[in-house]
N, C-alpha and C positions, 0 to 999 in steps of 0.2 A: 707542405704536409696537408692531406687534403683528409681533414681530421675536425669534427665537429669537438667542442667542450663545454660545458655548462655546470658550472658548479658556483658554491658560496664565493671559497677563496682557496687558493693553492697553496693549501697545505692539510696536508693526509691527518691534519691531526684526529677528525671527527670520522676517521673511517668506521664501519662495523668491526665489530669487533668478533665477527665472523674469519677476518684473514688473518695469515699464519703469524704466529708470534705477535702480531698486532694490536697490545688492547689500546681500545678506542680513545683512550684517556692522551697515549703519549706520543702515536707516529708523527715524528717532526720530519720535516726536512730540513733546510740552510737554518742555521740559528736568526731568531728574531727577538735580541732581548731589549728591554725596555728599559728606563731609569730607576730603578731600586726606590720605589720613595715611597709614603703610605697616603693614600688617601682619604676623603672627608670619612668622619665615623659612620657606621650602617643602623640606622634606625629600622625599625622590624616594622615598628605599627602602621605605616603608612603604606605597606603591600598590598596590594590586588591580587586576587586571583586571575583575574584579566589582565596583567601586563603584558606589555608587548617585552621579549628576549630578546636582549642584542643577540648576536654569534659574535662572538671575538674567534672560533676556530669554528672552521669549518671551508668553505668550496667557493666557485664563482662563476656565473655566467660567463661561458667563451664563446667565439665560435670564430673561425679560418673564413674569411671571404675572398672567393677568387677573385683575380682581376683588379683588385684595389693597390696599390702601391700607398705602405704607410708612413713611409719615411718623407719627413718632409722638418724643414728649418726653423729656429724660431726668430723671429726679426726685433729688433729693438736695441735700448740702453740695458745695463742692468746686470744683476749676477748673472743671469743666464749665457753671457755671453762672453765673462773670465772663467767661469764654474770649472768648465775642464780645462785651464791652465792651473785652479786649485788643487784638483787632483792631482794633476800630472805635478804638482810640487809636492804633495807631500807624500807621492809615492818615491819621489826622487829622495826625500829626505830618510824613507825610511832605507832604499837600499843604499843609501852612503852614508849617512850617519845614527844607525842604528847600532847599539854594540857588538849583534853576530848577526850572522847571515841569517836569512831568512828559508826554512823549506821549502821546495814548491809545493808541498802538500799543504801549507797553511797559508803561503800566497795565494791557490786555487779557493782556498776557504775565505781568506782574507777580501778578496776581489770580488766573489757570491754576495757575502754580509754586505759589502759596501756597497756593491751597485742593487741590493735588495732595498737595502737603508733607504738611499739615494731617492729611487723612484715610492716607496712610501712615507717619508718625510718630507715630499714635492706636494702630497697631496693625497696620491695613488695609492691608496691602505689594501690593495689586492694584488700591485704588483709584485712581480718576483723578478730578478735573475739568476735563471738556473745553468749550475756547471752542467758538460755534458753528462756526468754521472746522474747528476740530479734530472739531467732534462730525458739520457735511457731509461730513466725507471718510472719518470710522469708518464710517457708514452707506454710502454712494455708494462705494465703492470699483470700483475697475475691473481689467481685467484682462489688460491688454497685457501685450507679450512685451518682453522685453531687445531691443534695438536695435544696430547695429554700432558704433556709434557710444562708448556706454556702457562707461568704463571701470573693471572691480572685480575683485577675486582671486575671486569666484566660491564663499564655504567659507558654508555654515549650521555655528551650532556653540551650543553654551550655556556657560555658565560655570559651573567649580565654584571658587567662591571658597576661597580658599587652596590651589589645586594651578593650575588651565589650563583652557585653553578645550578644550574635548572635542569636536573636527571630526564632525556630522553626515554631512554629504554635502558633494559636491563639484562643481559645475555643469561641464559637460563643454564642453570648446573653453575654459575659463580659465583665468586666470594660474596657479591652483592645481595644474590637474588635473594627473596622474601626478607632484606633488612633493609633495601631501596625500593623507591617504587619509581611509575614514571610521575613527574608533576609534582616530585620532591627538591626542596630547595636547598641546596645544601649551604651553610651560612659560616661553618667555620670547623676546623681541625685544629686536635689538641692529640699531646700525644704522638706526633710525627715521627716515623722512624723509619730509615733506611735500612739494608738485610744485615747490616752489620753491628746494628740494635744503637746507632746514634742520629741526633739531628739531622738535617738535612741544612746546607750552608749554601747563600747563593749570593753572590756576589759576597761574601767575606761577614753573612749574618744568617748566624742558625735560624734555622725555621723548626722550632720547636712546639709551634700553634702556630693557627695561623688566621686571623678573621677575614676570610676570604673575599670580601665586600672591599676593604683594605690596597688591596692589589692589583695589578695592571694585571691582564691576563697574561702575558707570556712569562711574569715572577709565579704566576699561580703553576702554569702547566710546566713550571719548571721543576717546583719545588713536589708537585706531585709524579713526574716520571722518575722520581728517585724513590719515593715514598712505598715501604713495602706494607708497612700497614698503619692503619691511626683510628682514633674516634674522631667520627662522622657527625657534627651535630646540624637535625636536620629539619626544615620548617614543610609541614604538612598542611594541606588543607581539606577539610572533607567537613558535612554537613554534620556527620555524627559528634560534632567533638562541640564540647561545650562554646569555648569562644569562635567555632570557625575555623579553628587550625591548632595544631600541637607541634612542638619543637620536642623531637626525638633522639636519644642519644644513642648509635650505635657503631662497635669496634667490630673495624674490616681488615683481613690481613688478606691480601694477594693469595690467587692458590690454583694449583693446579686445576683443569675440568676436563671432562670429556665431551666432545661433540655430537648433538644429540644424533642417535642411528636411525636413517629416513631414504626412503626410496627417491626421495625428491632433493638433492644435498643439493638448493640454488645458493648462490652467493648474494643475489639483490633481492631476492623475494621469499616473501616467508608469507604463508596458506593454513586457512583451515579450509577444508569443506565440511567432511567428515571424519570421522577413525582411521579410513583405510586412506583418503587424499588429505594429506596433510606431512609439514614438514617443521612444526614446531614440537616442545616437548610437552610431552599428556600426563597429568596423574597417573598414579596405581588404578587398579580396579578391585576390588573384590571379588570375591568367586562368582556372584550374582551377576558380574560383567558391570557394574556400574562404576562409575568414580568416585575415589576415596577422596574427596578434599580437604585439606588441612592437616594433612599425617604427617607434615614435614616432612617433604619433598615436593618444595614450589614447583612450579612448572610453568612453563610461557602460557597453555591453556587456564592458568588460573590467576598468573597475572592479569591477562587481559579481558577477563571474565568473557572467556568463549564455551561457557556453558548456557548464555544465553542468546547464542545466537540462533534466528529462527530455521525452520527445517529447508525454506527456501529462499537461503542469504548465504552465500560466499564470503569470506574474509582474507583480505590481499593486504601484504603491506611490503611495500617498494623500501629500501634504506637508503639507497644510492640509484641516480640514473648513470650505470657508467657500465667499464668492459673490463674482463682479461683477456688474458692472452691462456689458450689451452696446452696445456703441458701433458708428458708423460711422465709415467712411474716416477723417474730421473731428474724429473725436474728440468727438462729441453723441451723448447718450444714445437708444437705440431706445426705442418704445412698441409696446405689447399694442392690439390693436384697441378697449379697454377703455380706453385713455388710460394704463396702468400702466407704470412703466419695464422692460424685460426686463432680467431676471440670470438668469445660470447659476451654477449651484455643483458643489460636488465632488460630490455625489448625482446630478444629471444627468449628468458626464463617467463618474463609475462606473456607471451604469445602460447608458451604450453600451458602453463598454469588457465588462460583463458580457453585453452581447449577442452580443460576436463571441466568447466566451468557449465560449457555447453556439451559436454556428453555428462553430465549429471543433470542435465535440464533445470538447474539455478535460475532464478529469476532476479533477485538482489544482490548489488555488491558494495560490502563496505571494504572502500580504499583508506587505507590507513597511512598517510603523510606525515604523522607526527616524528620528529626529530630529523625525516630525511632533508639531506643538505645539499643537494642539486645532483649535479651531472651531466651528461653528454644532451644538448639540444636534438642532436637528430634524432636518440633514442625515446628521451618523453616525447617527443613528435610520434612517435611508431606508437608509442604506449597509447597516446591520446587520440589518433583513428582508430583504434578501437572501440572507444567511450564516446565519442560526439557525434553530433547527425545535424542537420540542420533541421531537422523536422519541425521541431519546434520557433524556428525565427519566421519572420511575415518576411514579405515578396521583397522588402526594400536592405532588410538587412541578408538578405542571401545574397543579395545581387553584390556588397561590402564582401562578401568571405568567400566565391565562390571560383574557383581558377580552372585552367584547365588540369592542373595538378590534383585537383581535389578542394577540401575546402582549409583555409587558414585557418593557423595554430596558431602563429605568431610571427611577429617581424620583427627586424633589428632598425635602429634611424642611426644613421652614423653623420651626425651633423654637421660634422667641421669638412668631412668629404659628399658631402648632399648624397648622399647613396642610402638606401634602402633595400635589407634586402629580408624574402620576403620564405616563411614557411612553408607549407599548404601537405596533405597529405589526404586519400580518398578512404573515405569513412568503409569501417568495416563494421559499425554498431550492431545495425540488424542480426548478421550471425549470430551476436549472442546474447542480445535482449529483444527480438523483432519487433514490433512496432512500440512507438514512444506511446505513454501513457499521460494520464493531468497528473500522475506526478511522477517523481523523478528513479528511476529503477539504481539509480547509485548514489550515496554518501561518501562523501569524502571528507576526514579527519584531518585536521591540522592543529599545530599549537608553534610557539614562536621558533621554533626549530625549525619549522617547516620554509625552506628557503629557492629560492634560486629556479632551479626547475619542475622544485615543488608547484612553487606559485604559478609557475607557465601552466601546470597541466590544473591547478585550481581554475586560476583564470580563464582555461579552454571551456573546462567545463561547465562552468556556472554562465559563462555569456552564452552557448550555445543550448543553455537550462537541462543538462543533461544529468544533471549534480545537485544536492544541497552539502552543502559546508557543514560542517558542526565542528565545534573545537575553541580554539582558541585565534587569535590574529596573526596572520602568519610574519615572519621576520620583516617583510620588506625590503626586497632586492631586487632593483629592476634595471641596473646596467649590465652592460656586456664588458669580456673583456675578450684577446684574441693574443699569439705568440707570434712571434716570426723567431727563424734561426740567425743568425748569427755568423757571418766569415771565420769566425775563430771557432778551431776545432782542439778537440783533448782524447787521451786515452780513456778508456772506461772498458767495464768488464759486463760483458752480456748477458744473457739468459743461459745462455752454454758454456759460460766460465772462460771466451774468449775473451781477448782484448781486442777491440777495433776501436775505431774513429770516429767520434762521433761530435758534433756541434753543441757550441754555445746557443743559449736562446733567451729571449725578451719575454716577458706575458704584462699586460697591462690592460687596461680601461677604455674601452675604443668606442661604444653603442649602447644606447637603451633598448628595450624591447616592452613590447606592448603585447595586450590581447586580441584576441580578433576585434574587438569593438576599438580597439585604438586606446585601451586605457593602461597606463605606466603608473605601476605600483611601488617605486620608489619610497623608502621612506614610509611609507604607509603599510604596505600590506592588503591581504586581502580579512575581511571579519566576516564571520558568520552573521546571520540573520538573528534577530530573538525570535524564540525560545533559545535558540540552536551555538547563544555566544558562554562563553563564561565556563566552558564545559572543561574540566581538567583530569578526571580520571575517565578509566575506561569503562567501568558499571555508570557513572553518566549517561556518556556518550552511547553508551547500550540502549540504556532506559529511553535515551532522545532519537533515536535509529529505531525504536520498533515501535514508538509511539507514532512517526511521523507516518509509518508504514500503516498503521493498523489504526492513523485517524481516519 
């Protein structure tokens, strides 16, 4: 499968919640539950603004390397070398002495969980085993929009286990918008109800509150994809509030929305330039043509306070580096004159969006990374020759990044196979900022959301000084992981409602990857500079983007 990936971790939970029926709170795949048990109590006083976010949901560095053969033995004494005579006993035990037969639809299920378990109880918290159904639809994904119909609170958020779910973003016209914000902490739910107006029960104990600090993550995103509405109680921080932050109390009930109406409907990028290029949702105006703010009817231009943006500064924000697959009316997949299926990905919707960029004659641009959760390596590769130059490095570090490719983005070190392999892609900067200046013609926003191939395209550009940072520390996630298929094949149902044949497959933990300068953010993360750290709302992060510009 000669298919680049790059993401947090596999599983669609953190997708936008831009796609069909999808809100971003609950797309599972294989179940992944946890042990039921409560953990240390959540003490509030001792929060940062500056903390670093785990992700407990979200994406993972991949990528397919040719040529490598990964299969290979493990030598020694030890479990590892009865382990699968353990399976094979107590699978033997369940189909002989179990008291009824088994379905294969739940042995198929049964066999996922277990060899998921397997490889993330070894160690490997990214791996999966995916059935073939599970592994057609990783590949084949598509890329419809939310529908009116569709009812969800509308929040992307990650988890930081023992504090709260850390609000990403906030999908505009949803049950959320103007009562979440992003850089809202949410710490605990009371009031839990399902559409049937009772608790929610998971493993055999209602979840009628819940202090979400309390909980492994996969009891949280359990108990809330059942959840049709609840109060939200929620930890704010902002300078105007007496102590530095205020805990808010508000009740969200799931609900239908409508998708905002835009000449521009991308699925990975969301633009402001002006009125007429733009694909997020705007205030009212008044007759005068100006904007009504605060009439009640939030809007994404007023969540992200894009009325201060300057007359030559662009606003981009990437949610995902990844692709569909292009459909008709009907929902059947398009083909290439070639017989190929057509996809679009986030690298072709940035390559337009950067066109009107430069036929509006733009000068600045604020990249907006906050909550995105990785994606396809080849594609932030595509994204990132747009943004870097070497103009800025001395003779000795160009000669480090320079290929006949172009110049490096990033490399993978696959250690236990001594292989190396390596980026590179040839700069297209000049088009659409021409010559580098002493400082830097783009900002880029991060906050602990910001993961995987965020970080690659952070990291591209801050070494090659084409970028300043502002935000918050981004996640820290600097392994790779990669899939191989599998000899074992199963029925599954296509894009076209056929059935065909399709493979088992593996994804695990194979490579780190670095930046051009050789540095592996593992664990760390990338941090802005001061002034430029600490930054958690988006009137901040404003105020810090036109000051830098206009010092």
């Amino acid at each position: 499968m000669a298919k680049d990936f790059f993401d947090e971790e596999y599983e669609k939970q953190t997708q936008s919640s831009n796609k069909s029926g999808n809100d971003s709170w609950f797309n599972r795949p294989a179940p992944r539950q946890e042990q039921v048990k409560p953990k240390r109590p959540l003490y509030i006083a001792g929060i940062a603004i500056g903390m670093v976010l785990c992700i407990a949901l979200g994406w993972v560095l991949c990528t397919i390397v040719q040529g490598i053969s990964f299969n290979y033995n493990t030598d020694g004494s030890g479990a590892s070398n009865y382990g699968g005579e353990i399976l094979d006993t107590v699978i033997k035990y369940l189909k002989e002495n179990y008291y009824k037969d088994v379905e294969d639809e739940a042995w198929l299920d049964a066999i996922e969980y277990s060899g998921t378990a397997l490889l993330q109880k070894a160690g490997d918290r990214y791996s999966q085993l995916m059935s073939p159904q599970t592994y057609y639809d990783f590949v084949y994904s598509t890329g419809s929009t939310v529908t009116a119909s569709d009812e969800i609170f509308g929040v992307s958020f990650v988890v930081e286990e023992g504090v709260g779910l850390y609000v990403s973003s906030v999908v505009a016209n949803s049950a959320a918008y103007g009562k979440l914000q992003s850089g809202d902490i949410i710490l605990k739910l009371t009031d839990i109800k399902k559409k049937d107006g009772s608790a929610p029960v998971i493993a055999g104990r209602p979840f009628g509150e819940m202090v979400v600090g309390e909980w492994a993550s996969t009891v949280i995103t359990e108990v809330i994809s059942v959840t049709q509405s609840a109060t939200f109680h929620v930890l704010r921080f902002g300078s105007e509030y007496e102590e530095g932050y205020k805990v808010e109390t508000v009740k969200i009930t799931r609900q239908a929305i409508k998708p905002v109406v835009t000449d521009y409907p991308y699925t990975f990028i969301e633009f402001y330039f002006n009125d007429e290029y733009s694909n997020i949702s705007l205030p009212r105006k008044d007759k005068q043509g100006n904007y009504k703010i605060g009439d009640g009817e939030y809007s994404t231009y007023e969540e992200r306070c894009l009325d201060q943006l300057p007359s030559d500064t662009g606003y981009i924000r990437i949610t995902q580096f990844m692709d569909y697959v292009k459909t008709d009316e009907a929902g059947n997949p398009l083909y290439d004159s070639k017989g190929n299926i057509i996809t679009v990905s986030a690298a072709d919707e940035f390559l337009e969006v950067m066109n009107y960029f430069k036929q509006l004659n733009l000068k600045h641009l604020v990249l907006d990374l906050k909550g995105n959760p990785g994606g396809n390596v080849s594609y932030v590769c595509d994204i990132a020759a747009m943004l870097v130059t070497d103009a800025k490095l001395t003779a000795a570090q160009k000669l480090t990044v320079k290929s006949n490719d172009g110049l490096l983005i990033t490399s993978l070190n696959m250690a236990k196979f001594n292989y190396t392999q390596t980026y590179s892609r040839s700069s297209s900067y000049n088009q659409y900022f021409g010559n580098v200046g002493a400082k830097c013609d783009i900002v880029v926003w991060t906050d602990g959301g910001s993961a995987s191939a965020s970080e690659l395209l952070t990291g591209a550009l801050t070494d090659y000084g084409t970028a300043v940072q502002m935000g918050v520390t981004t996640y820290g996630k600097g392994i790779a992981q990669t899939w191989n298929e599998l000899p074992f094949y199963g029925t599954v149902t296509d894009m076209s409602g056929n059935e065909i044949e399709f493979p088992w497959a593996i994804y695990y933990t194979v490579a780190s990857y670095f930046s051009p300068f050789g540095n592996n953010i593992h664990g760390v993360g990338y941090t802005p500079q001061s002034p430029y750290n600490y930054l958690t709302t988006y009137s901040a992060l404003w105020q810090a983007a036109n000051s830098y510009w206009k010092a």
